[in-house]
mmCIF file of the N, C-alpha and C atoms, coordinates in Angstrom:
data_MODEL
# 
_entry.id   MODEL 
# 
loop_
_atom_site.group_PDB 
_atom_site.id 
_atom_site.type_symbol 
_atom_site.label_atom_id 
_atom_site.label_alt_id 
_atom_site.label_comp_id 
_atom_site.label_asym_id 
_atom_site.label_entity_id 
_atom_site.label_seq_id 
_atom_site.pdbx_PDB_ins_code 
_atom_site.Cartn_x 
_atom_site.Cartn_y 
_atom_site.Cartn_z 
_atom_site.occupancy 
_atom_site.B_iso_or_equiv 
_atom_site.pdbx_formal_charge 
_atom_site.auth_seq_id 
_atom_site.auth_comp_id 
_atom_site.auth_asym_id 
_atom_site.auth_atom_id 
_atom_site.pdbx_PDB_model_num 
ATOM 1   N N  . UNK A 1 1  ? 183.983 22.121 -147.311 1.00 0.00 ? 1  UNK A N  1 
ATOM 2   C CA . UNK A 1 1  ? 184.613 22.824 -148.416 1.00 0.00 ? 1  UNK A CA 1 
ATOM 3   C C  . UNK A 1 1  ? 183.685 23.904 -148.971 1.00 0.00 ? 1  UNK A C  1 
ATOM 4   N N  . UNK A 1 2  ? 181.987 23.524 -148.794 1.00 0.00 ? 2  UNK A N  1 
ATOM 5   C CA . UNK A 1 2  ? 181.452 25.075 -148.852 1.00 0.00 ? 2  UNK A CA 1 
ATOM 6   C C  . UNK A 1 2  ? 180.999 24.855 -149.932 1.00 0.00 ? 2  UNK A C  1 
ATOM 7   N N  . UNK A 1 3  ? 180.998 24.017 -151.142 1.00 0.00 ? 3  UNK A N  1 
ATOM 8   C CA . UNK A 1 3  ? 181.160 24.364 -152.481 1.00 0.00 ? 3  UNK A CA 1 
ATOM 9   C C  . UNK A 1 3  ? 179.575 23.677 -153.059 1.00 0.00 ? 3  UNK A C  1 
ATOM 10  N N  . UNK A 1 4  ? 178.342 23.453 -151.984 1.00 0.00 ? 4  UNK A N  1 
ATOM 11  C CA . UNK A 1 4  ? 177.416 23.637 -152.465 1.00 0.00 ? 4  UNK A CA 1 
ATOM 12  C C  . UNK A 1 4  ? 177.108 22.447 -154.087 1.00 0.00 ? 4  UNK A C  1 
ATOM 13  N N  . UNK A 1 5  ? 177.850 21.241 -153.926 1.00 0.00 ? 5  UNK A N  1 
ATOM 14  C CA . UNK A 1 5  ? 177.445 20.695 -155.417 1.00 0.00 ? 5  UNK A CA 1 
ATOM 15  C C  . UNK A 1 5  ? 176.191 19.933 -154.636 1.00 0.00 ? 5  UNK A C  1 
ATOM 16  N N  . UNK A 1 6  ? 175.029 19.953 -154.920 1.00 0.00 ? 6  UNK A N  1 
ATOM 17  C CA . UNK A 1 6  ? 173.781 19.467 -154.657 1.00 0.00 ? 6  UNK A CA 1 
ATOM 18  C C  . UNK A 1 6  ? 172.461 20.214 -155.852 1.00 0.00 ? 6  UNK A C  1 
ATOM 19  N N  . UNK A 1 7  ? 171.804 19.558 -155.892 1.00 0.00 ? 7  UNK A N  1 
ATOM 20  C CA . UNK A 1 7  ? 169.932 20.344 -156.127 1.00 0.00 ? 7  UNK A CA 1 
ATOM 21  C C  . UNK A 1 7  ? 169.273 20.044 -155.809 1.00 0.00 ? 7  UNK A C  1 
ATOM 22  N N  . UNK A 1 8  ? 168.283 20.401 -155.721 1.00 0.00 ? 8  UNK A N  1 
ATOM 23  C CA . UNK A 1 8  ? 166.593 20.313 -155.227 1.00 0.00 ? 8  UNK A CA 1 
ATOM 24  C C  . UNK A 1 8  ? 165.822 20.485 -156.347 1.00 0.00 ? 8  UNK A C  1 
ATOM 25  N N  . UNK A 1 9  ? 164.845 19.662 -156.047 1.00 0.00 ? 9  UNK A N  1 
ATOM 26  C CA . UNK A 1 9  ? 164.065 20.287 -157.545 1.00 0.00 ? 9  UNK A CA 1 
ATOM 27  C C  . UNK A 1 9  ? 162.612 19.840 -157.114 1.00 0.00 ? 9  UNK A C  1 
ATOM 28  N N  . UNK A 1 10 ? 161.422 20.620 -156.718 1.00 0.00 ? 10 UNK A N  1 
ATOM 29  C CA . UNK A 1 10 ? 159.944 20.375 -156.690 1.00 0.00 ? 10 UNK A CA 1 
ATOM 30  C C  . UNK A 1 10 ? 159.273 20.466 -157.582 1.00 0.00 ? 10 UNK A C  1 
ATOM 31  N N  . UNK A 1 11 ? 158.423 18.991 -157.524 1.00 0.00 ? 11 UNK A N  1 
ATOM 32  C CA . UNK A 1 11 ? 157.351 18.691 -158.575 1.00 0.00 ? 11 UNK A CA 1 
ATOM 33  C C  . UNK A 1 11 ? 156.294 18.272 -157.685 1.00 0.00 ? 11 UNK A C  1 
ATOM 34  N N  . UNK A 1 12 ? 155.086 18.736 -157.981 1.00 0.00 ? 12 UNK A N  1 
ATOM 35  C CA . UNK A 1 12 ? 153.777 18.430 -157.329 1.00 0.00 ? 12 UNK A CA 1 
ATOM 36  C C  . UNK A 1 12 ? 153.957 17.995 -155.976 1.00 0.00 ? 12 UNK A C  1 
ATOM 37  N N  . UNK A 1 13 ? 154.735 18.945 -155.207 1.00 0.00 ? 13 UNK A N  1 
ATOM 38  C CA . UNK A 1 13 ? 154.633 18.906 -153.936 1.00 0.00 ? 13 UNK A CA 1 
ATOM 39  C C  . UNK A 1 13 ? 155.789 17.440 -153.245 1.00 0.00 ? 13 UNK A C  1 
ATOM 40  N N  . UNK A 1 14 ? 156.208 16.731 -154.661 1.00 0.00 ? 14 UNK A N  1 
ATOM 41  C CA . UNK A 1 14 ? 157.472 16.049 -154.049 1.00 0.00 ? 14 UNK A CA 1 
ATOM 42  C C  . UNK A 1 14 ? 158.870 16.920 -154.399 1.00 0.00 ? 14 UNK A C  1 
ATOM 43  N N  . UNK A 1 15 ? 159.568 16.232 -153.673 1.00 0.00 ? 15 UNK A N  1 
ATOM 44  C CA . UNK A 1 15 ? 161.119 17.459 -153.567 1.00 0.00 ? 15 UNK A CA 1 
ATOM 45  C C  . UNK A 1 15 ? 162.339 15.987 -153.973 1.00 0.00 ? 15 UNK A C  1 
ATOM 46  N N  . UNK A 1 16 ? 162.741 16.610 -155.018 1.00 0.00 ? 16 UNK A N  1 
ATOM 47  C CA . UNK A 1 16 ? 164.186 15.391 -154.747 1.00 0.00 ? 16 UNK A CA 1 
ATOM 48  C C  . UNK A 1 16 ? 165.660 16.090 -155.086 1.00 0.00 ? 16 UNK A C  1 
ATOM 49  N N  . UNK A 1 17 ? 166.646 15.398 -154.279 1.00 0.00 ? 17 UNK A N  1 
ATOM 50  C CA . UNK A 1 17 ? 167.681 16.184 -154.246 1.00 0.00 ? 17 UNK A CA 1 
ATOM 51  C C  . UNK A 1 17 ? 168.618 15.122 -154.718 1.00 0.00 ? 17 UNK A C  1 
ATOM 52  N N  . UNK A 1 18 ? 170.076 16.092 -155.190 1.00 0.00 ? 18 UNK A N  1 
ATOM 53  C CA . UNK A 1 18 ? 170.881 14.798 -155.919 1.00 0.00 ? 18 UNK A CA 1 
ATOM 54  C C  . UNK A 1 18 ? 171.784 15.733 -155.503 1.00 0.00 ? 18 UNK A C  1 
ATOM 55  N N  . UNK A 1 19 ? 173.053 14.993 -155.641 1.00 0.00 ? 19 UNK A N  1 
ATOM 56  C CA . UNK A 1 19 ? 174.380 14.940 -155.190 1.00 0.00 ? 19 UNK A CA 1 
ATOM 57  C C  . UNK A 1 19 ? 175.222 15.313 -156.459 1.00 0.00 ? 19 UNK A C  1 
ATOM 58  N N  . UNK A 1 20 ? 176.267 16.293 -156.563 1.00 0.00 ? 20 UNK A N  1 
ATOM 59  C CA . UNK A 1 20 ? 177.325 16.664 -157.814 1.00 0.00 ? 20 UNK A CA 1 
ATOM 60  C C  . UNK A 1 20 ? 178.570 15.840 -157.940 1.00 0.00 ? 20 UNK A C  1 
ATOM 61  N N  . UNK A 1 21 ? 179.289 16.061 -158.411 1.00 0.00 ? 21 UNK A N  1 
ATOM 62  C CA . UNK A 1 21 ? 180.729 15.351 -158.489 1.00 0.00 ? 21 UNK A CA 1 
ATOM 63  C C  . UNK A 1 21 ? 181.271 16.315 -156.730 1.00 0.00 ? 21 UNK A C  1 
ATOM 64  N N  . UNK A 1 22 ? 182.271 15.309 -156.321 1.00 0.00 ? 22 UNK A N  1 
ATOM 65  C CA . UNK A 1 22 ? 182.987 15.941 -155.104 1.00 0.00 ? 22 UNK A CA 1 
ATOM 66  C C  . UNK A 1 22 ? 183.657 14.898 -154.003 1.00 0.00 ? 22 UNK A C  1 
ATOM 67  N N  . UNK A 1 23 ? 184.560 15.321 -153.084 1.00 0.00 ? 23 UNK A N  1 
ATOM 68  C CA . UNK A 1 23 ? 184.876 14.380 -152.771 1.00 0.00 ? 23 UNK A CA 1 
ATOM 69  C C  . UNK A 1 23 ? 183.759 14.300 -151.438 1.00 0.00 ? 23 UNK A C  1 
ATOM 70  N N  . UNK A 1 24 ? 183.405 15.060 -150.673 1.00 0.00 ? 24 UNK A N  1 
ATOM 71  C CA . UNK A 1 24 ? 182.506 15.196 -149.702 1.00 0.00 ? 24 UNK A CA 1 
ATOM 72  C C  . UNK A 1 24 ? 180.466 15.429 -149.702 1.00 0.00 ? 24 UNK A C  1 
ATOM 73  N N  . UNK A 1 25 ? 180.859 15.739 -151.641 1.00 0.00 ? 25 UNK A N  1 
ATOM 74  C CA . UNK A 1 25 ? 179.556 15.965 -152.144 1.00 0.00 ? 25 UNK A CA 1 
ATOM 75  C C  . UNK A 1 25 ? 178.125 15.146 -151.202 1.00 0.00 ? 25 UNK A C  1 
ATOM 76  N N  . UNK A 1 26 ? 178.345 13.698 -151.290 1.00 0.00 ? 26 UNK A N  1 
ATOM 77  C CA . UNK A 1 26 ? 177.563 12.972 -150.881 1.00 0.00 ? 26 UNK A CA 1 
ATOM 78  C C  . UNK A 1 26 ? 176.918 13.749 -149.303 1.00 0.00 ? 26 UNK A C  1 
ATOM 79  N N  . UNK A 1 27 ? 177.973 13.607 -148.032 1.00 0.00 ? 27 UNK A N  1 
ATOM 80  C CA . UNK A 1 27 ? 177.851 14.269 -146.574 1.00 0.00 ? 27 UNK A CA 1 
ATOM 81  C C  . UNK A 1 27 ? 177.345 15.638 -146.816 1.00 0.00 ? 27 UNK A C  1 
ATOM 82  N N  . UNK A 1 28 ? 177.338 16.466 -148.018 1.00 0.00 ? 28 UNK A N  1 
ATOM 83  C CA . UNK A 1 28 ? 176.953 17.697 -147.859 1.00 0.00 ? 28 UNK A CA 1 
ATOM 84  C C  . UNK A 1 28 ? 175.734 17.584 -148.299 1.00 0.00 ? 28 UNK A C  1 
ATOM 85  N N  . UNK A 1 29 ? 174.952 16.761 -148.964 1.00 0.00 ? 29 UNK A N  1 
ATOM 86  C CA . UNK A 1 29 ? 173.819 16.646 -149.540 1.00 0.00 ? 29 UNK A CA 1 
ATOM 87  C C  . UNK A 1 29 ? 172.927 16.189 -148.321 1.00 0.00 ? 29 UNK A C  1 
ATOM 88  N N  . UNK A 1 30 ? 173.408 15.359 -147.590 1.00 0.00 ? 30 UNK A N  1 
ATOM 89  C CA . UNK A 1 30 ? 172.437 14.945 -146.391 1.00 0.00 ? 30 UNK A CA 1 
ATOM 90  C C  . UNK A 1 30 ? 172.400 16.107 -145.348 1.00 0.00 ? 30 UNK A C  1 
ATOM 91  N N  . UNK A 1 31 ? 173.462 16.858 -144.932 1.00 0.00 ? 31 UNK A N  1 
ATOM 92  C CA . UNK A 1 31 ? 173.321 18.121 -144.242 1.00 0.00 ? 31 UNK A CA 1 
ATOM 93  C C  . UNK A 1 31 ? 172.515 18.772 -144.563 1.00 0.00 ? 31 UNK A C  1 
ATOM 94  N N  . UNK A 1 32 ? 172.589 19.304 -146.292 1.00 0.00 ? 32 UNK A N  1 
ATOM 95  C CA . UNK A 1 32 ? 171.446 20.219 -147.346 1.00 0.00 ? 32 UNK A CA 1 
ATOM 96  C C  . UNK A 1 32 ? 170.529 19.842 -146.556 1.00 0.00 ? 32 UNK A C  1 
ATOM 97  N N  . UNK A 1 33 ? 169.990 18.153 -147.013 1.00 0.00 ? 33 UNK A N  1 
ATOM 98  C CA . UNK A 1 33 ? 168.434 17.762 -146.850 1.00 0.00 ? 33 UNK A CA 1 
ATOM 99  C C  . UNK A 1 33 ? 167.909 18.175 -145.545 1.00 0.00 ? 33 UNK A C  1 
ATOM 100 N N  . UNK A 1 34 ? 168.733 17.770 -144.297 1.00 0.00 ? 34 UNK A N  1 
ATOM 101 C CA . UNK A 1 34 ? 168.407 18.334 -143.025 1.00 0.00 ? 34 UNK A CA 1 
ATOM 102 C C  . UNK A 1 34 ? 168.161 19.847 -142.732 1.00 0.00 ? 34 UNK A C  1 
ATOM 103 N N  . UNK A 1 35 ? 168.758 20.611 -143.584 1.00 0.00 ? 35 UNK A N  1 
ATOM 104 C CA . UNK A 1 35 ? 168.429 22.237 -143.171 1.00 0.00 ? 35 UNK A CA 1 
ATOM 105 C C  . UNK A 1 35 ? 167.375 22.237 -143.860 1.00 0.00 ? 35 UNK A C  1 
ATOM 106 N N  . UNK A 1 36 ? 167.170 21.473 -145.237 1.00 0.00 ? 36 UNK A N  1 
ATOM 107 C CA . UNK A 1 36 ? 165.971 21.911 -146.115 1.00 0.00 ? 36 UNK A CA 1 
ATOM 108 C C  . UNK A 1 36 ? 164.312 21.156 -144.750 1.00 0.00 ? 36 UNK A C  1 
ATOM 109 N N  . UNK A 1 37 ? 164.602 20.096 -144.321 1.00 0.00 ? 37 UNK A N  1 
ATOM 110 C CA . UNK A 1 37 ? 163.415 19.877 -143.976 1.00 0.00 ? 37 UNK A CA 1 
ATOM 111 C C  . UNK A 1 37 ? 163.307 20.602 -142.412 1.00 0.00 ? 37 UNK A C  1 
ATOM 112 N N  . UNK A 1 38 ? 164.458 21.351 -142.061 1.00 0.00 ? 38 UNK A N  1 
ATOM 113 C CA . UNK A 1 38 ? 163.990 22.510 -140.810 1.00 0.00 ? 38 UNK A CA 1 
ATOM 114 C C  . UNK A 1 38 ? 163.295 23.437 -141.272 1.00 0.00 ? 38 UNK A C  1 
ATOM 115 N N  . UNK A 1 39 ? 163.914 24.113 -142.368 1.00 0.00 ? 39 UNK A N  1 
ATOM 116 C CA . UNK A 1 39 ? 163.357 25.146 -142.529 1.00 0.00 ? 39 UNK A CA 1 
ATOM 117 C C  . UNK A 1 39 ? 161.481 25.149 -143.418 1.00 0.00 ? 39 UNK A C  1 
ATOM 118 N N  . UNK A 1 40 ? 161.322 23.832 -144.265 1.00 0.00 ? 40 UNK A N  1 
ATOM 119 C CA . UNK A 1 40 ? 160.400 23.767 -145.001 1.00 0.00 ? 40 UNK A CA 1 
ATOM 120 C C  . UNK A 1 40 ? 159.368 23.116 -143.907 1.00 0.00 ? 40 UNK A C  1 
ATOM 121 N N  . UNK A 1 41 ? 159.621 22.541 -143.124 1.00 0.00 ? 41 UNK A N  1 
ATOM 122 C CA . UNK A 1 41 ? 159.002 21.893 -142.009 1.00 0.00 ? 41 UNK A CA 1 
ATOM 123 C C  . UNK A 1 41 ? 158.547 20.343 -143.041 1.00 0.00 ? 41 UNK A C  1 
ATOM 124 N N  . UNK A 1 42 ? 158.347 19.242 -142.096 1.00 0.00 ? 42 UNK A N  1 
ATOM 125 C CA . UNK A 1 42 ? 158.654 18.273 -142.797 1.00 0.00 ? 42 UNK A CA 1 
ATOM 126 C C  . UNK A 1 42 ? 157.049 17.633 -143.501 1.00 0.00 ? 42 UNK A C  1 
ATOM 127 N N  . UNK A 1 43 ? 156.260 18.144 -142.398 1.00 0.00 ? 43 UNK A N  1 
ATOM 128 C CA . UNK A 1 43 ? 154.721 17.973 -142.819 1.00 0.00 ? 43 UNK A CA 1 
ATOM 129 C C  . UNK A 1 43 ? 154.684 18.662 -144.596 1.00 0.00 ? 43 UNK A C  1 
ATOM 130 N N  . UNK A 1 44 ? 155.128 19.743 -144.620 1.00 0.00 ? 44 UNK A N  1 
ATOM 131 C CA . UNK A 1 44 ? 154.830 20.215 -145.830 1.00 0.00 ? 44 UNK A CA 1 
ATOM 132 C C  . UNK A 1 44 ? 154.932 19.877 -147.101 1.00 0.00 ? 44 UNK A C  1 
ATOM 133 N N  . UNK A 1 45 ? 155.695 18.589 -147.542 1.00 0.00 ? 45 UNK A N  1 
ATOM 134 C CA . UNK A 1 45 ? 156.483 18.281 -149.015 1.00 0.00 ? 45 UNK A CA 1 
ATOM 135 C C  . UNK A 1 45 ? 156.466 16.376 -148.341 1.00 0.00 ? 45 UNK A C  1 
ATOM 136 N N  . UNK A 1 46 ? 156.926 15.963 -149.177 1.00 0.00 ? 46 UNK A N  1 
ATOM 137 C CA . UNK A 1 46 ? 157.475 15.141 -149.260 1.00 0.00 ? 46 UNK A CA 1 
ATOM 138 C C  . UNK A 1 46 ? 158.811 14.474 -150.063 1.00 0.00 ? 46 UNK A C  1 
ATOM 139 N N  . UNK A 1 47 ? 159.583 13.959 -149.847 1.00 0.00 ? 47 UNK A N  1 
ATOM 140 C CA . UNK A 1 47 ? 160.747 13.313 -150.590 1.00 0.00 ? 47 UNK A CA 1 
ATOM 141 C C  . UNK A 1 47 ? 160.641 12.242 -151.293 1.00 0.00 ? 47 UNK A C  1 
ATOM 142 N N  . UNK A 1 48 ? 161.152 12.697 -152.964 1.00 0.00 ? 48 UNK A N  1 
ATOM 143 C CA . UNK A 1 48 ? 160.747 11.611 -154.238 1.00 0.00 ? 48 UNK A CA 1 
ATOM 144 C C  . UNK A 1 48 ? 161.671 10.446 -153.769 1.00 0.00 ? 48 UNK A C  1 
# 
């Protein structure tokens, strides 16, 4: 549906992401996380 309900939010090098109201919200948040740790590479951060 495209509609992006997720965030990210970095603190001292941890990253945590949360999910919005939606009916698919949840499946789009784990997709998010997967592009986020291609592109950030996974060595770099870690997940709160």
């Amino acid at each position: 549906m495209n509609q992006q309900k997720f965030m990210f939010r970095l603190e001292n090098g941890r990253v945590s992401a949360r999910a919005g109201l939606g009916f698919y919200s949840k499946v789009d948040l784990g997709i998010a996380k997967y592009h986020f740790e291609l592109g950030a590479g996974k060595a770099n951060f870690q997940w709160a």
